[in-house]
C-alpha positions in Angstrom: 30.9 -37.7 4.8 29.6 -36.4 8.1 27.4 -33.3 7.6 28.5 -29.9 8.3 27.9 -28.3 11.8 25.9 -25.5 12.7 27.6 -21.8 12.4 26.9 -19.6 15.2 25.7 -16.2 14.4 29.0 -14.6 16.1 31.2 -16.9 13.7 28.9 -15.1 10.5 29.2 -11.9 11.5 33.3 -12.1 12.0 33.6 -14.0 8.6 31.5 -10.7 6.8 33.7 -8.6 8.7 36.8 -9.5 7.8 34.8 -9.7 3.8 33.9 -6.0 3.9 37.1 -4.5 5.2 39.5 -6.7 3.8 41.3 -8.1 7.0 41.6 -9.7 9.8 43.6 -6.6 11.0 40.3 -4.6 9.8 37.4 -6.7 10.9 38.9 -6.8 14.6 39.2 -2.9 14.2 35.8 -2.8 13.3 34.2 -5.5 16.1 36.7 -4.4 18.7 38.4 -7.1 18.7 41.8 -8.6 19.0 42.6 -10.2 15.7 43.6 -13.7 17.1 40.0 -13.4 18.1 39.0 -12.9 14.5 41.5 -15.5 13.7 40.1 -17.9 15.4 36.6 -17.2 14.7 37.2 -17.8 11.4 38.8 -21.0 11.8 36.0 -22.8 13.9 33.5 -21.1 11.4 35.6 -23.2 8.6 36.0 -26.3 10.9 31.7 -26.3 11.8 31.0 -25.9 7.7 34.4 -28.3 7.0 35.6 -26.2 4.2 38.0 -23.6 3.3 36.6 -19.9 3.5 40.0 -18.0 2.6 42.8 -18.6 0.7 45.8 -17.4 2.8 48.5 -19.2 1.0 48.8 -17.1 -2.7 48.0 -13.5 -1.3 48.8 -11.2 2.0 45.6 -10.4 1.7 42.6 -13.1 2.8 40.9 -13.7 -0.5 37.8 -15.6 -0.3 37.6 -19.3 -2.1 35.1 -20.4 -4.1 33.5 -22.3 -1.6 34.1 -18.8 0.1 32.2 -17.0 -2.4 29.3 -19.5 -2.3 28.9 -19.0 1.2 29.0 -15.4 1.4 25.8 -14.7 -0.1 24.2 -17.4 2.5 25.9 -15.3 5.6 24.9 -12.2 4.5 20.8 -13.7 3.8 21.4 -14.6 7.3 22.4 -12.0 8.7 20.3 -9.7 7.3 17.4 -11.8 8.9 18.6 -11.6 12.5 19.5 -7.8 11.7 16.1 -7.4 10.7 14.6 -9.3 13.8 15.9 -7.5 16.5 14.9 -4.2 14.7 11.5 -5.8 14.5 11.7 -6.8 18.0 13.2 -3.4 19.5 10.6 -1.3 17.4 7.6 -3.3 19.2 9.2 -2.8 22.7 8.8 0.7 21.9 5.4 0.8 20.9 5.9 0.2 17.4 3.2 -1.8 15.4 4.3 -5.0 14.1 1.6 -5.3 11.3 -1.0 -2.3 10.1 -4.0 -3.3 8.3 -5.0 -0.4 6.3 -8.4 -0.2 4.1 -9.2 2.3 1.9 -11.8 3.1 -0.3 -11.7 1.8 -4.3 -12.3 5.5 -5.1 -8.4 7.0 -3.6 -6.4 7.8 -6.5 -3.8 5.2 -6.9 -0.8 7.7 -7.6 -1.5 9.0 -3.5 -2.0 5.5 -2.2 1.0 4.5 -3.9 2.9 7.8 -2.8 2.1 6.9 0.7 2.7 3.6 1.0 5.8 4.1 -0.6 6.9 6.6 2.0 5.9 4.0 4.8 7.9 1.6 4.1 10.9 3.8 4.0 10.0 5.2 7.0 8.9 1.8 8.7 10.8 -0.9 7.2 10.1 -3.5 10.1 6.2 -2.5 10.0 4.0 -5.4 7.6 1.5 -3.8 6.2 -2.0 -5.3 4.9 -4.0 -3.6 2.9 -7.6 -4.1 1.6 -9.2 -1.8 -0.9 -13.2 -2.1 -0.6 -16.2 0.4 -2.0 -18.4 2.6 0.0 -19.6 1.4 3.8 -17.0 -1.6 3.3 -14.1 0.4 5.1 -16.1 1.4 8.2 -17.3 -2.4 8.5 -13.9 -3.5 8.8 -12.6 -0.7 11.1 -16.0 -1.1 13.3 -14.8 -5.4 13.1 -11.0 -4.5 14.3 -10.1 -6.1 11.4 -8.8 -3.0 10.3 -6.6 0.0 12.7 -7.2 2.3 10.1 -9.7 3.0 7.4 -9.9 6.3 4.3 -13.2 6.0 3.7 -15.6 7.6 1.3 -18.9 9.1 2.4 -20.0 7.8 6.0 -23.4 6.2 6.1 -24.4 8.1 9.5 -22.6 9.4 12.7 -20.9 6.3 14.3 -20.1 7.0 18.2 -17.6 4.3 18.7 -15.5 5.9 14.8 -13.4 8.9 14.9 -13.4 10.5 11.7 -11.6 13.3 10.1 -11.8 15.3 6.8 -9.1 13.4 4.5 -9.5 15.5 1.0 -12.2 14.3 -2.1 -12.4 13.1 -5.5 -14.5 14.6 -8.1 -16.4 12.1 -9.8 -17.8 12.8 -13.3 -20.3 11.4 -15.5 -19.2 9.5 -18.5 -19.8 7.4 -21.8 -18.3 5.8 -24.6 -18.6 8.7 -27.5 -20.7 6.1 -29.5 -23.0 6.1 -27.2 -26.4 7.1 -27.5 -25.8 10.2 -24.2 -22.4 11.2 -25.7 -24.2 11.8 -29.3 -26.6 14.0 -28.0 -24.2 16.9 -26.6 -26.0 19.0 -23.8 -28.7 16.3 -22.6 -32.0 17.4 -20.7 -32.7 17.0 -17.6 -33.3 13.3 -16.4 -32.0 12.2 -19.7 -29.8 9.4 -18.0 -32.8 7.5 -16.3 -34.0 6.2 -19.6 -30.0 4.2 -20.5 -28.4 1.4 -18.4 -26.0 3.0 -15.5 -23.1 1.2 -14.2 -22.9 1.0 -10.4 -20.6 -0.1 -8.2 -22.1 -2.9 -5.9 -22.5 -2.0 -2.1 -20.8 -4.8 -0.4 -21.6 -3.8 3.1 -24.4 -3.9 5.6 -23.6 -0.4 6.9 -24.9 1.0 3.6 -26.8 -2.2 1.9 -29.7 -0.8 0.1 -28.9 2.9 -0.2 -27.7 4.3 -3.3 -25.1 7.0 -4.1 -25.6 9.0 -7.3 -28.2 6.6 -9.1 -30.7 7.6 -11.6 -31.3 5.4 -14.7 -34.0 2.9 -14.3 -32.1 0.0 -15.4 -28.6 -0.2 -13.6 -26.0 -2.9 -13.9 -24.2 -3.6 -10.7 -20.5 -4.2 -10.4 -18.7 -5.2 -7.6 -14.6 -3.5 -9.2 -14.2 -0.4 -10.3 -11.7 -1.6 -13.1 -14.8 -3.6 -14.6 -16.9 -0.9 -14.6 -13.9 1.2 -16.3 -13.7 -1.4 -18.9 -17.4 -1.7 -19.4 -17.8 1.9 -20.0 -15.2 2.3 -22.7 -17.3 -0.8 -24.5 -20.1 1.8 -24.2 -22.3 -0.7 -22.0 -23.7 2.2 -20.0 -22.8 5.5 -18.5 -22.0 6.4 -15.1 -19.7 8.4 -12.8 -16.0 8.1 -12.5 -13.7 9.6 -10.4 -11.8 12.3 -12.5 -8.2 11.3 -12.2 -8.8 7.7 -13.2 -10.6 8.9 -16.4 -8.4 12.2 -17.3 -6.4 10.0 -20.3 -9.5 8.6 -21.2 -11.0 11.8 -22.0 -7.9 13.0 -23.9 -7.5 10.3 -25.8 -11.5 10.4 -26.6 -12.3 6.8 -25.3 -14.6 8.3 -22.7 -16.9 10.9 -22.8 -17.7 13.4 -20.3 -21.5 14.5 -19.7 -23.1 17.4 -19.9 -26.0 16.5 -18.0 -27.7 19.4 -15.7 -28.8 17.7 -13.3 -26.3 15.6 -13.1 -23.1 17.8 -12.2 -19.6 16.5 -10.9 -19.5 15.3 -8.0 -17.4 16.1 -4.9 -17.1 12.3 -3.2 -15.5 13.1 0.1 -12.6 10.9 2.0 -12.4 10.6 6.0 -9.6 8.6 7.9 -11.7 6.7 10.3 -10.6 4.6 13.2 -12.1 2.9 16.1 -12.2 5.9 19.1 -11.7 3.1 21.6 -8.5 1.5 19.5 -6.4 4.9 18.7 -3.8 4.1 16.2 -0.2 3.2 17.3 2.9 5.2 16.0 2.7 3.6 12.0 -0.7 4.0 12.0 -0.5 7.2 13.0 2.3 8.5 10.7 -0.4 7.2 7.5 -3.6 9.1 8.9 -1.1 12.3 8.9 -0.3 11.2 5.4 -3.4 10.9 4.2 -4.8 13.9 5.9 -2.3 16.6 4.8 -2.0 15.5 1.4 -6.1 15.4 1.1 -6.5 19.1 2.0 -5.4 20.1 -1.3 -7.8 18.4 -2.9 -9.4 21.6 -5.2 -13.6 21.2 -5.4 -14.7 21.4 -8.7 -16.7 24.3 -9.7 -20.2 23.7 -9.8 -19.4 20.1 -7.9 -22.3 18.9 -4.9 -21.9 16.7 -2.3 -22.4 12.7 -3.2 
């Protein structure tokens, strides 16, 4: 048995014509086309796959075989892909981006990430995105490398001329413990009382800010490089340290973590910039997430009492 031929993408789109409206009368009505056109596409798409895609013999109406029925799903995978081509295609002739890489700093809350990305790929179905989620100077090293278009990233080490920045909202980052905890037993603590127990910090992975510290007191410090490790080793009561707010709010209902009431030690407003290269200006995605990101960070509400990181 000789194996079957190749379908042309003209003979699939006929055959799910005449499937969605029920006739051959209907699909040529819906292609503009005569129907011994549509006739006659059919019949070489059966002769190319040697099988019989409607039964015409029991019912007025075409009514697809089995072999019909297994195919359909096939044309319309097809189709779909070639649909989803040319839109790809006809969005980059027009200036749209076929890939974004995005990178954002550990310390976005999740729910906004996930609200905007969600968005995006409503409004850009055709656009890949990558994304890379890093801590501290991280995000401006791979938006100075090009390796990212577009970077939300947390406190910039220093004034980069070749990096456009703008303000993109804040988290409020708190100091926390397990309530077993030797800090979390003592109520209001005096000040420097956090130098003398183990703080969790999260690891500076880049060379833009290698060596400087952000909010570090205690003496002995453990060094993470993910933020869900230090979340974890926290509620074992490890150590203490700070933690953005909205990743620890159910924590500190449900009593697992411990917020402290350290005076010199206050919460701490850690800001958020979309950053990009000045010299590399986003395209149109790109630009539709800095919007994003932007408008929905300036309602960010300081804490009261909350200082700069």
């Amino acid at each position: 048995m000789s194996d079957p031929g190749v379908p042309t993408f003209d003979q699939l789109k006929i055959f799910l014509a005449v499937v969605e409206s029920g006739s051959f009368a209907g699909a040529g009505r819906k292609l503009n086309r005569a129907v011994s056109v549509i006739s006659y596409g059919v019949a070489n798409l059966e002769a190319q796959l040697g099988i019989e895609l409607f039964d015409r013999e029991t019912t007025r109406r075409p009514r697809l075989t089995e072999a019909g029925h297994a195919v359909l799903a096939e044309a319309r995978t097809v189709a779909q892909g070639v649909d989803g081509l040319r839109a790809r295609v006809k969005g980059m002739r027009d200036g749209l981006e076929a890939e974004v890489h995005l990178a954002v700093d550990v310390m976005l809350p999740a729910a906004r990430l996930g609200e905007v990305l969600r968005s995006f790929s409503e409004q850009f179905p055709t656009v890949s995105l990558r994304l890379s989620v890093e801590g501290l100077g991280a995000v401006m090293g791979l938006v100075m490398d090009r390796r990212a278009a577009l970077g939300i990233s947390g406190p910039l080490p220093a004034e980069k001329e070749e990096i456009e920045r703008i303000a993109a909202g804040a988290v409020t980052m708190i100091p926390v413990a397990a309530p077993g905890h030797p800090l979390a037993r003592s109520g209001d603590l005096a000040p420097g009382a956090g130098r003398d127990h183990v703080q969790l910090v999260l690891t500076d992975r880049s060379e833009l800010t290698q060596g400087r510290d952000f909010g570090v007191v205690g003496r002995r410090t453990w060094r993470l490089a993910d933020l869900g490790a230090k979340h974890a080793l926290l509620r074992e009561g490890i150590g203490w340290g700070n933690m953005p707010l909205c990743m620890v709010e159910a924590d500190l209902a449900s009593g697992a973590l411990v917020r402290l009431v350290m005076p010199d030690r206050p919460a701490i407003a850690y800001r958020l910039w979309a950053i990009y290269r000045r010299d590399r200006p986003p395209g149109p995605a790109a630009s539709w997430l800095l919007r994003q990101f932007v408008e929905r960070g300036a309602g960010d509400a300081a804490v009261a009492g909350s200082t700069d990181i």
